[in-house]
Structures are given as structure tokens and as C-alpha cells.
PATORDO-681843 format. One record per residue (C-alpha): x, y, z. Coordinates in steps of 0.1 Angstrom, whole numbers, plus 5000, padded with zeros to 4 digits. Last residue first. Example, Ala and Ser with C-alpha at 12.3 -4.5 7.8 and 13.67 -1.06 7.14 Angstrom:
// PATORDO-681843
513749895071;512349555078;
This chain:
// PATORDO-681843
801829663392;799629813363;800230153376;796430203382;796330583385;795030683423;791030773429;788731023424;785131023425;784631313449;785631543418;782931363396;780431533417;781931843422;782731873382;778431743376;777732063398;779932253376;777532213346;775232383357;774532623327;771032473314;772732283288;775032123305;772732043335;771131813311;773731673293;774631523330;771031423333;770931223305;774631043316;773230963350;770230813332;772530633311;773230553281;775630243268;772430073246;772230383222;770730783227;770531003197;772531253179;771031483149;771931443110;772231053108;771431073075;772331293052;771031613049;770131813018;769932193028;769132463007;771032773009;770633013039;767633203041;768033303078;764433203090;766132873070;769032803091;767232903128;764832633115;767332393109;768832483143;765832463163;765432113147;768932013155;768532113192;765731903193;767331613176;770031563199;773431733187;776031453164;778031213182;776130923177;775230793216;777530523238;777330203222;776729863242;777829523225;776129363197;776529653169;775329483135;778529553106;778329153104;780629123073;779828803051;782628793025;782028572991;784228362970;784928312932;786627992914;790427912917;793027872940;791227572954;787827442953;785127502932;785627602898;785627932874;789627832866;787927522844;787527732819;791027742811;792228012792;793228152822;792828512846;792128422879;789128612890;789528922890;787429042857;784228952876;781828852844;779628662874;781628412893;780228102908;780328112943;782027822960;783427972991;782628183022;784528393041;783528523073;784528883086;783028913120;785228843148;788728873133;787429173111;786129373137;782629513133;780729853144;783130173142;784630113106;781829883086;779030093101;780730423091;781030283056;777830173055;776630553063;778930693038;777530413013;773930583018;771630323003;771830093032;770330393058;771830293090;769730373120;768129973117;771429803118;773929683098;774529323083;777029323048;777229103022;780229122999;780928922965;777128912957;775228672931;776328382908;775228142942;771628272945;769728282974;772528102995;774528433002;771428613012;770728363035;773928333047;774028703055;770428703071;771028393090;774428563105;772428903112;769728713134;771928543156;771128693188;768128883176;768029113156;766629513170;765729663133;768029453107;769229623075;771229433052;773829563025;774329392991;777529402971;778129232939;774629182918;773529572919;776329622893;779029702923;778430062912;774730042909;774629932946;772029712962;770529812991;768129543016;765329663040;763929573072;765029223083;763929173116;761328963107;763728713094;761128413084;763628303056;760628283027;759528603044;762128873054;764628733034;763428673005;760728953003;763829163012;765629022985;763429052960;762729402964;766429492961;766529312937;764029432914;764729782920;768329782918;768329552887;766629802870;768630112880;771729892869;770629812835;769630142825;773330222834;775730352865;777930122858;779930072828;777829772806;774229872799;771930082781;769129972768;767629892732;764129862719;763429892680;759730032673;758229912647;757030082612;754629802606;754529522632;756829232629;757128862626;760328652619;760328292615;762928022613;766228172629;769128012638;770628072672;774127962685;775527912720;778728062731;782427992732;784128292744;785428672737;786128842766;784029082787;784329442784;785129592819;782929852838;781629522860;778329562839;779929422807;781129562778;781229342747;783929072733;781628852717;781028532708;782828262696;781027902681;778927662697;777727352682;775427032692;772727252713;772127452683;769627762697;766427712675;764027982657;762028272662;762228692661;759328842673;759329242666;757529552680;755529312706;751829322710;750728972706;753928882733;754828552728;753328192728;755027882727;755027572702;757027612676;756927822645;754728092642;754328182677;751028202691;749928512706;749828672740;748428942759;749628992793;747029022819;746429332838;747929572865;750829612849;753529412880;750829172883;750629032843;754329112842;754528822870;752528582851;754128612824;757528572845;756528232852;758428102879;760427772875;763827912883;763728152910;763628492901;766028772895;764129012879;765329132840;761728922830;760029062848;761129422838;761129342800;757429202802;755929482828;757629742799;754429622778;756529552742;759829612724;762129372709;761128962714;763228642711;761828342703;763328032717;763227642704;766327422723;767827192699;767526802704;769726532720;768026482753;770826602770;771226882748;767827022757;768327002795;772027202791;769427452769;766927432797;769527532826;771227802802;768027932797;767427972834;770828132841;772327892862;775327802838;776528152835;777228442819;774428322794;774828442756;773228402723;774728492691;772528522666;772328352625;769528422597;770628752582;774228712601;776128742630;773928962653;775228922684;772228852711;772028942747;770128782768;767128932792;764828652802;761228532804;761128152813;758327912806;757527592818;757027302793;758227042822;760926852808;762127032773;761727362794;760227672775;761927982762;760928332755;764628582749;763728882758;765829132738;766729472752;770129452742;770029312708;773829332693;775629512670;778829412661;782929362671;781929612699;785329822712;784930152687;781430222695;780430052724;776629972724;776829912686;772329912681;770129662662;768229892639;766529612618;766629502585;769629292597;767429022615;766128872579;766729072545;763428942532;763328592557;762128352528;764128072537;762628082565;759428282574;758128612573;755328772588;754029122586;751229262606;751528942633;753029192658;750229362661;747729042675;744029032671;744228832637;746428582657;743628542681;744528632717;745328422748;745728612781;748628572802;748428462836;748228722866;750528682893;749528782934;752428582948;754628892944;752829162925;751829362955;755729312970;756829442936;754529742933;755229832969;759229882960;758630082932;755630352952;758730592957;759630612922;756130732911;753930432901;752530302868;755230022868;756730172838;756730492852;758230372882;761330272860;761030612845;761030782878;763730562889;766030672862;767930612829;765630262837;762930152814;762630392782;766630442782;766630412744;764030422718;764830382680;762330452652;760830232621;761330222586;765130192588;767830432566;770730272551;773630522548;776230212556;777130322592;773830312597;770530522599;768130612623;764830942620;763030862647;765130872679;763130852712;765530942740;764430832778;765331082801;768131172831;767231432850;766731252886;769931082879;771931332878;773631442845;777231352833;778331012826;774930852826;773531152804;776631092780;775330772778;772230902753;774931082728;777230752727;774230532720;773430712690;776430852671;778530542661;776330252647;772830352650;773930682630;771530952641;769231192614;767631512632;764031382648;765031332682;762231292708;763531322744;760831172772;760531212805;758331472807;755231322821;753131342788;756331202773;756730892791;753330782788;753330822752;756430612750;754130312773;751330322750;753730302722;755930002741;752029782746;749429762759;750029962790;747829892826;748330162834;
């Protein structure tokens, strides 16, 4: 850290052992992203790795001048903290350091910039986008390769603002992308809607490979208006660089693998997909926007940067946990003022962007319904379920949210449903071929539950020995060299709201053998049954 660039970065990963270099001969379109998801299929995640494949062809013999990488920002946390410069438990501290604390990009030369090695411009494009190794992320579904790992750099017509943002593009023809937004507040969606109201095209250049800080940025969820240069800038520990582009007015990455420019049609859209999607579905084919392309610049021999997405657990989802569940927390604990707010879990398996669990240390009366609503407000295309628990309940254990949900909420008390959500590629929403069916109200459109899993009446204690007896036990375990122990939280009982000191010493005189005297005692307490009459 910081990195200059993706080869920086790829050394990086190998001198810590996280990298797979391939040298044998891979087909793009059928053999290579199969072999690296069978690691998300079939490996834990602490031993998944990022593949480096150098040696690519296609399914039409071609062979490519440069190499492939694949799962280089998030087949685990330990590569997504490698990325940051941090191990994966120094993730969350990265984000809150970067957070207000950006670092604006830094203005090089075009003679200073890599990615200006070889330029091409239109008509003269030399074979255009298809020279590259643009990857079939579903072999046997995909109706054509697509850019995965594209960041699509964009500027409002209004303000000139950038936004940084992960789209994926169908590759269509030589000159000719498919570019799609789930939905309409995605940022670029919001400046292409602002570009076709003023009657013009919306300029974008897209970019493949560069300082990971870039691609994670610009994957966060932040809001609109923030520049994620800025951010990347904090997140590696230096400024970005950045070049002019060739053919509009913006700058991109001077250290990129591959810039790719040109216009998104705001008068035309044409179909677009199907491709799998991070609900475990693939998505259906629909009306998308269109991108021409003007220029093309590249560095020699570059390095083409995909990631896996679509069936959950991905690359995808291990960097959309970490960013939001970052976010959220710096949300909700400081722009909402909700000190209690402790920590907030994302799951890979609802996508990170379905189900989000709260943890509040002590709330206050009232607390866990402004955290829920919060979260629910922050942004309306995210989270179906929303769930308060408190401070002993680890979020990212589902066994121990699911214990919360079944002993510490009723439904008719505190379920709430909310409307108005826009859905996110959620396969069960209404099924139609109209597109109005995403809308708000009735019958249609997406919702939202706010569970308040928070106990708020007295609890007797968690079932499980007290801690000291625990402890004895554990060691007890390994004086006897018993196999390895990973325990789950909570792993030793403790005391709640509903404990007494009568209770304590009770447990007490248990343990020490006298337990009859608390039998004498409670044997002066009797009384008659209560018939009811």
C-alpha cells in the first residue's frame, strides 16, 4: 500500500499466498469461470484464492495478448483486506478511517499515464471491444460475454459530479455495449434520466483493471453526489492518479488495464440480457440502455479484470458485505445519532442487499424502531428484512439471530410492514410483462419487514453453565487433547434483567452441595392451586 495499480496489487496477492497462476491454455468462454466458481461451491472461504490465468483463448481458438484475473477483490475477506492493505479483521477500521477523510485524485500528464500506450479511436477501433477477453459468466445460460468488473466513470449533465460505479456491460458488437442499471436510483441511472431530459447522450468511460481502492469504492453503496475518487484515494492510502480521457471531458484512471469511451443513447434502448443475478436467479431479458464507443485506450499486454457474481456466495457478495456493513453502521450510528447501535450484518446469502440485522448495546426506549426505519429509509432498493437484536447477539451468526427472532419478539407486537420499496432483481415480485408491476401502491411493487428481535421485558439467564465453570471446562477439554474446539457464541450462561440475588445465591448453594436448604425454604412457601374460580 498504497498500490498503483492491478499489477502491483497481483503481486501483492501472491507474495501472501493468495494467488493461483494458471499457465495451461483456458477457454474464456466455457472452461474459465466454471473452474474458479467451483471454489465458491466447494472450499471455505478462508481458502479460497484469486486465479491469474495467462495463457486465454475462446471458443473460436483466438488467443489474447494479455492475461485474465479472477477473484482478485473478494473470493475472500483476506483478499478483500488485501486490497485495502489490511488483514480481514482491520476491513471495517479502513472504511470508518476513509469515511469523511477522502483524498482527490491526482492529475497526471498523458505521457505519464499506462493506459495511454495504445490509443485507438473511432472509426478506427482495430477490432474494437472484442479484442479483449471479456468473460461468459454462466456458461450454457449467458446469451454473451459481458464486462463484470467494469467501472463505468460518469459525470452529471447538472452539476459535473462524478460517479464511480460497477455496471455490467453486454458486449454486442465491435463498437456497441449493453449497459445495465437494476434500477432507477442507481446513480448512473439518475444522470442518464438527467441527460435525456436535456435532450443529449450521457458521455461514460468504462474502465477494466486498476488500484483495487477504485473497484471497491466504487461497488460501495454511497449516497448520490459522493465522489468515489476521493474515496479510493482514502481507502489506498494515497491519491488516485488520473488522466484525461480521450474523448470528452472527464478523467479516468492513468493506470487502468483498459479505458473504453463513448456515449450511452438516451433516445433508444434495445434488449439486454438474460444473465444471473445475485438473488441465485438469472434475471430477465429487458429494455436497457445502449453504449457506443468513440475511443479505446490500452496498456500493452493488459490485464483483463473480471469477478464473480450472480449465485450467492460470490466475489460480489464478500464485497458488498464489507462495504455495507460498514456503511451502515457509520449511518446509523452517526448520521442517525444512534449510539447504541453497535454493529450491522449483512448476509451473503440474501446478497448482502436483502436482510440486514442490527445490534443495539442497552437502546433506549425506542431506540430499535429508529434504527430499523433508519436502515429502511437509507436506501429504498435495499433490504426486504430488518431485524433489531441486542448487544449478546453476534449478527453474523444466523443461529444466533434465529434464536433472537424465536425467544425475543412476537409477531403481533413487533413485526411492521413497510411499503414502497423498490425491488432489486427479487424474482418474487409479481411476475408481468408490465413494468409498471415494480410500483407503489397495491398488489404490486416490493415491501420491507421491520422485526424488533430487542428483549424489552425482563429475561431470566441464557441457559448455558456460567462462564467460570465453562472455562474450567475448556481447559479440562484441552489438558485432555480432545479435538479442536470452535465455539459459537453464546457458549457459557450469564445473568439478564429477571435475576435475582435470591436466584444467585440459590445457584450458589447448588453448587456447593446445599441445596436442600433452598427445598426447606421454598417448602414454607406453599400455598393452595388457584382453581380459577
Amino acid at each position: 500500500m498504497p498500490y498503483r495499480d492491478l499489477r502491483d496489487y497481483i503481486d501483492e496477492l501472491n507474495r501472501l499466498g493468495l494467488l493461483q497462476i494458471v499457465d495451461e491454455k483456458i477457454c474464456k468462454d466455457t472452461e474459465l469461470v466454471p473452474l474458479v466458481r467451483l471454489q465458491f461451491r466447494g472450499l471455505a472461504e478462508e481458502k479460497r484464492k484469486a486465479f491469474w490465468f495467462r495463457n486465454v483463448t475462446d471458443a473460436r481458438g483466438r488467443t489474447f495478448e494479455g492475461s485474465v484475473v479472477l477473484g482478485a477483490l473478494g473470493s475472500s475477506r483476506a483478499i478483500y483486506g488485501a486490497a485495502l492493505g489490511v488483514d480481514a479483521d482491520g476491513i471495517a477500521a479502513a472504511w470508518a478511517r476513509a469515511h469523511g477523510n477522502h483524498l482527490p485524485p491526482h492529475v497526471v500528464a498523458r505521457d505519464g499515464a499506462p493506459v495511454k500506450e495504445i490509443t485507438h479511436r473511432a472509426p478506427n477501433l482495430a477490432g474494437g471491444v472484442d479484442r479483449f477477453a471479456h468473460l461468459i459468466s454462466t456458461p450454457g445460460f449467458d446469451p454473451a460475454p459481458f464486462i463484470t468488473a467494469g467501472v463505468w466513470v460518469t459525470r452529471d449533465p447538472e452539476t459535473g459530479s462524478y460517479n464511480l460505479g460497477i455496471y455490467r456491460g453486454m458486449i454486442k458488437s465491435q463498437d456497441r455495449i449493453g449497459c445495465a442499471t437494476d434500477v432507477p436510483t442507481q446513480h448512473l441511472a439518475i444522470q442518464w434520466e438527467k441527460a435525456r431530459r436535456m435532450g443529449r447522450p450521457l458521455q461514460a468511460a468504462v474502465f477494466i483493471g486498476g488500484p483495487p481502492a477504485l473497484l471497491l469504492a466504487a461497488a460501495s453503496k454511497l449516497p448520490y453526489g459522493v465522489d468515489e475518487y476521493g474515496l479510493a484515494g482514502a481507502l489506498n492510502g494515497a491519491p488516485i492518479d488520473v488522466v484525461q480521457a480521450e474523448s470528452f471531458d472527464a478523467l479516468v484512471p492513468a493506470h487502468a488495464e483498459i479505458v473504453i469511451e463513448g456515449q450511452i443513447r438516451t433516445d433508444l434502448l434495445e434488449p439486454e440480457a438474460p444473465f444471473g443475478e445475485a438473488s441465485g436467479y438469472l434475471g430477465p431479458r429487458k429494455m436497457e440502455k445502449i453504449f457506443e464507443v468513440t475511443a479505446i485506450t490500452e496498456r500493452a499486454r493488459p490485464i483483463y479484470q473480471g469477478i464473480i457474481s450472480e449465485f450467492p456466495p460470490s466475489e460480489s457478495t464478500v464485497i458488498r458485505k464489507a462495504a455495507f456493513d460498514a456503511i451502515y453502521l457509520n449511518h446509523l450510528k452517526n448520521a442517525c445519532n444512534i449510539p447504541s447501535v453497535t454493529k450491522v450484518a449483512s448476509y451473503e446469502m440474501a446478497s448482502c442487499n436483502m436482510m440486514f440485522v442490527i445490534q443495539l448495546d442497552r437502546p433506549a426506549l425506542g431506540q430499535p424502531w429508529q434504527a430499523l426505519r433508519a436502515a429502511a429509509a437509507f436506501d429504498s432498493s435495499l433490504g426486504k428484512i430488518f431485524v433489531a437484536v441486542d448487544s449478546d447477539i453476534d449478527p453474523d451468526s444466523i443461529d444466533g439471530v434465529l434464536w433472537a427472532l424465536s425467544y425475543s419478539m412476537q409477531p403481533h407486537r413487533d413485526v411492521e410492514i413497510i411499503r414502497g420499496k423498490v425491488p432489486r432483481l427479487d424474482p418474487s415480485v409479481s411476475p408481468s410483462k408490465d413494468e409498471h408491476q415494480f410500483s407503489y401502491p397495491d398488489g404490486q411493487g416490493a415491501s420491507a419487514m421491520l422485526i424488533n428481535a430487542c428483549r424489552e421485558h425482563p429475561y431470566l439467564p441464557v441457559s448455558l453453565p456460567r462462564r467460570d465453570f465453562m472455562e474450567k471446562a475448556l481447559a479440562r477439554w484441552e489438558a485432555l487433547s480432545l479435538p479442536a474446539l470452535d465455539l459459537k457464541a453464546p457458549w457459557h450462561g450469564y445473568p439478564l434483567s429477571a435475576w435475582t440475588e435470591e436466584n444467585a445465591e440459590e445457584a450458589k448453594l447448588a453448587v456447593t452441595g446445599r441445596y436442600f436448604e433452598t427445598g426447606a425454604k421454598l417448602a414454607k412457601r406453599r400455598g393452595p392451586p388457584d382453581t380459577g374460580s
